[in-house]
N, C-alpha and C positions, 0 to 999 in steps of 0.2 A: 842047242837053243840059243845060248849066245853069239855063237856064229852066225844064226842067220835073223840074227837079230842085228849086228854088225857089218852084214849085209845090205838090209833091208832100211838100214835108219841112213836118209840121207846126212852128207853136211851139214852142220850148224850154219853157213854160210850161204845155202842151197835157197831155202825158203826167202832167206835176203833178198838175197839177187833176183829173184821169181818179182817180190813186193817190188823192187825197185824198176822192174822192168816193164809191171804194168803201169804202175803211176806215171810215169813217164807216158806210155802210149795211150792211157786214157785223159790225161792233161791235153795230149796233141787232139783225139780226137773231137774233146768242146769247141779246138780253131776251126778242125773240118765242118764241125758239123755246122759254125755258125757261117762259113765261107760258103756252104754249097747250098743255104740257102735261097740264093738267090736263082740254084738253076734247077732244085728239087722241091716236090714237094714232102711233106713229112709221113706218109703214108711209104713213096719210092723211094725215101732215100732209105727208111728202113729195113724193106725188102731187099733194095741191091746190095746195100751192106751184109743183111744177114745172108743171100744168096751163097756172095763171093766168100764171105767169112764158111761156112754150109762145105761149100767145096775145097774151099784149103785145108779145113781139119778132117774133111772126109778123106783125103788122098792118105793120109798121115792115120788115121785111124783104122780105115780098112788093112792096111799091110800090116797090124795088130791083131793077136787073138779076142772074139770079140766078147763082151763079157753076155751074162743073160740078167738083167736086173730083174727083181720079183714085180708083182705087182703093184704092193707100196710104193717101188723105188719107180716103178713105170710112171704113178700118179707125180710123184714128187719133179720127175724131170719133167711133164707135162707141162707141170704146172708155173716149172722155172722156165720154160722156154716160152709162154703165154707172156708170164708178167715179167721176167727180168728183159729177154730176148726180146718181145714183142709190143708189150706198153711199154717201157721203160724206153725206148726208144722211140716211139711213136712221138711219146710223152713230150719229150729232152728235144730230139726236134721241132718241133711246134713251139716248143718254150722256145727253142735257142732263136726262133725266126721273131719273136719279139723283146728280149734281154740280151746283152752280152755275154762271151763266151765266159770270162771272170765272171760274174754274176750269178751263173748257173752253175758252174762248179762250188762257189761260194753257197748255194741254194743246196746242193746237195750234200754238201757236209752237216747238216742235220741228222742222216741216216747213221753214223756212228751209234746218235741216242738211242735213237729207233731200235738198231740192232742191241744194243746193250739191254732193254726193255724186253724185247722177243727173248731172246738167249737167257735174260732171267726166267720168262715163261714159258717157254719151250725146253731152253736145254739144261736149264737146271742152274744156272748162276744166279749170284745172289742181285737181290734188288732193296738199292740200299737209297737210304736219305738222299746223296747225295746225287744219286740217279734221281730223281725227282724233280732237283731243282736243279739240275744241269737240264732237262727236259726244259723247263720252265724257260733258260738262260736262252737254250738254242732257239724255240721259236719266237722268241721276243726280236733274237736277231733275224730272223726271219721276214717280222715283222716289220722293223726295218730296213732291211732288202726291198721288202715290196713297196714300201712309200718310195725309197727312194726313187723307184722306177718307172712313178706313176704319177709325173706331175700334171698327165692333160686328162687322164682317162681311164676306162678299166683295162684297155690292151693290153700295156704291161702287168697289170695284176693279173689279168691270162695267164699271160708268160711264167710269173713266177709260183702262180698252183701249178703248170704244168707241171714245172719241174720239179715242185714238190711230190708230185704223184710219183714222179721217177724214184725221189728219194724212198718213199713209201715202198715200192713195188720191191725195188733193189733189197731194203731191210729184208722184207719178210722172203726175198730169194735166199739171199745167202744166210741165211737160218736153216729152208730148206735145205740148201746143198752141204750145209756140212755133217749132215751123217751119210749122206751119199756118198761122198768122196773119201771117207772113210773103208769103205766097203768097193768102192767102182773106182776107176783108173779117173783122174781129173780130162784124160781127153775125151775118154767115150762121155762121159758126162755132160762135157760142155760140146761138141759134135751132137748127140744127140737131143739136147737144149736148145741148140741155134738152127737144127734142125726144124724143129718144131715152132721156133717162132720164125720163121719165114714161111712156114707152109701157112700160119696164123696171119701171117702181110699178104698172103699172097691176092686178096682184093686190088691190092693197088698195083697188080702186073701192066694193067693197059696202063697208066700214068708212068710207070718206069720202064715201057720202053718207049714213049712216046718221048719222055725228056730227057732219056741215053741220046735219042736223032737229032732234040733241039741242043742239048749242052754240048760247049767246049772240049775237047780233047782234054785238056787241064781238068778239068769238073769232073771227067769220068775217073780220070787216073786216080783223083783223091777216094771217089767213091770205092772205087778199087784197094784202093791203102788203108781206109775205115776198116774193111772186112779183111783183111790179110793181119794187118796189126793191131790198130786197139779191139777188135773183134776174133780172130783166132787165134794171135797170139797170145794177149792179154789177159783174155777170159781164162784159158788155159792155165796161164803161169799162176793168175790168180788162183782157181781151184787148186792148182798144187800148193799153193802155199796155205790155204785153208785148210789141207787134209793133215797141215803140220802145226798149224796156230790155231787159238780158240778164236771163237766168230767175232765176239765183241774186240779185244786185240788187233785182228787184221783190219776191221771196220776203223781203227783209229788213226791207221796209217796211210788213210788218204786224206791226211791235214795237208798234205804237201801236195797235194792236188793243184789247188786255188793258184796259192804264187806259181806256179811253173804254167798254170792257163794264162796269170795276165801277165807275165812276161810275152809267152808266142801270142800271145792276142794283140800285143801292144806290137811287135816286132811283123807279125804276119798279116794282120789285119788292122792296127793302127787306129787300137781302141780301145779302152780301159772302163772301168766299173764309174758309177757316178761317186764323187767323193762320199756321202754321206754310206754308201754299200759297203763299204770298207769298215765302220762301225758297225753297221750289221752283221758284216764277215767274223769280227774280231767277235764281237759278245757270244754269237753262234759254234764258235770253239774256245769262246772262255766256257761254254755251256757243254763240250762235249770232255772239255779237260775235266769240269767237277764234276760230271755223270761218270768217267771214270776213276774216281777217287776212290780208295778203300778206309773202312772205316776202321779207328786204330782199333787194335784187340785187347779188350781189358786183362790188365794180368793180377793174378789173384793175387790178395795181401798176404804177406806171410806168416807161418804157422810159429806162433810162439812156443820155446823150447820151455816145457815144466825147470822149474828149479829147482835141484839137485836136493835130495832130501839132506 
């Protein structure tokens, strides 16, 4: 039993490198997604991404034994390929065509709370004071985001519900998927998730291949890169690293999202958050550092020794 438990338990260092490798490619994908706005709509860029994403894990999944999930686990992947896969992008596009790439990444680090809220309700961790008002903290910064954004109008206020819905959709996914990935391989999981929210995009087929004929060679290639990496690679490594971290935990360690967005944003696209978003940014993860505080544990007074007769 200890063998194939020695086996079976990867590196301490495995799960790291998974975290770090997605953060990385979903940092890049906020440049993509805000660069290709200009040649996609938010309906096709979704689709082509999930497509190409679709067939890169399927090449890699099928030469796999395939698993048979029950029907619970049927519903659950359903239901992550609808809302993580399918609004979550929808969402996050359309937001990104009126906010900044920093901005939106900035916007979705609220879902940390989020997560740490479900995960008390759903999977059993605890829900403490300090989760309350880290809630409280996050969408205050929120709050902020969105004035920043909106000095003529409600357009950018658009923008930044959008992306809150993303953050929403995202929470209650990866709640979903960590008893799945518990039980099911992290690829057939996320292959059969991205599966499902492309078949879910699949409305917007005539707009995406009508604007593969109008767009740039350059425009497709990215749309190409969205689905190969921060979409089959990404999603992947992330579900591996969930089937080895607790949900609220890995939800924490996309702080380091934001600065690595407005660096390629400022570098790639030569464009940064408005200064006051940046106070937003800050209070919004001062609010997810206290929602993950633990509270101390009282330790009992000590038991007085009788006095020796």
């Amino acid at each position: 039993m200890n063998d194939e438990h020695e086996r079976t338990a990867p590196p301490t260092w495995l799960p790291v490198l998974a975290v770090s490798v997605t953060l990385v490619l979903w940092a890049s994908a906020f440049v993509g997604i805000r660069h290709l706005g200009h040649d996609f709509s938010a309906g096709a860029l979704s689709l082509g991404r999930l497509v190409v994403g679709a067939i890169a894990l399927g090449v890699v999944a099928l030469s796999q034994p395939m698993p048979r999930p029950t029907l619970r686990q049927w519903g659950s992947i359903v239901a992550i390929g609808v809302l993580w896969f399918g609004v979550y992008n929808l969402a996050l596009n359309a937001g990104e065509q009126r906010v900044d790439a920093g901005t939106a990444a900035m916007l979705i680090q609220v879902s940390p709370v989020l997560i740490a809220v479900l995960a008390a309700l759903f999977l059993g961790e605890r829900f403490t004071t300090y989760l309350a008002v880290g809630l409280v903290l996050a969408f205050s910064g929120v709050a902020i985001i969105g004035l920043s954004t909106s000095p003529g109008g409600n357009r950018d206020l658009l923008g930044v519900g959008l992306c809150l819905v993303s953050a929403v959709v995202y929470s209650i996914s990866l709640v979903l998927q960590k008893p799945l990935v518990a039980r099911l391989s992290a690829l057939h999981v996320t292959w059969l998730a991205c599966a499902v929210g492309a078949v879910a995009c699949l409305p917007w087929a005539g707009q995406l291949v009508d604007q593969v004929g109008d767009a740039p060679a350059s425009s497709t290639l990215w749309l190409v890169y969205l689905g190969v990496f921060p979409t089959a690679i990404a999603f992947t490594t992330y579900a591996y690293a969930l089937r080895h971290m607790t949900a609220s935990s890995l939800g924490v360690t996309t702080y380091v999202v934001p600065p690595l967005t407005i660096v390629m944003g400022l570098v790639f696209l030569d464009e940064v958050p408005p200064t006051i978003a940046y106070v937003g940014g800050a209070l919004a993860l001062v609010g997810v550092a206290v929602a993950r505080r633990q509270p101390r544990a009282r330790t009992a007074a000590p038991v007085e020794e009788p006095a020796p007769a």
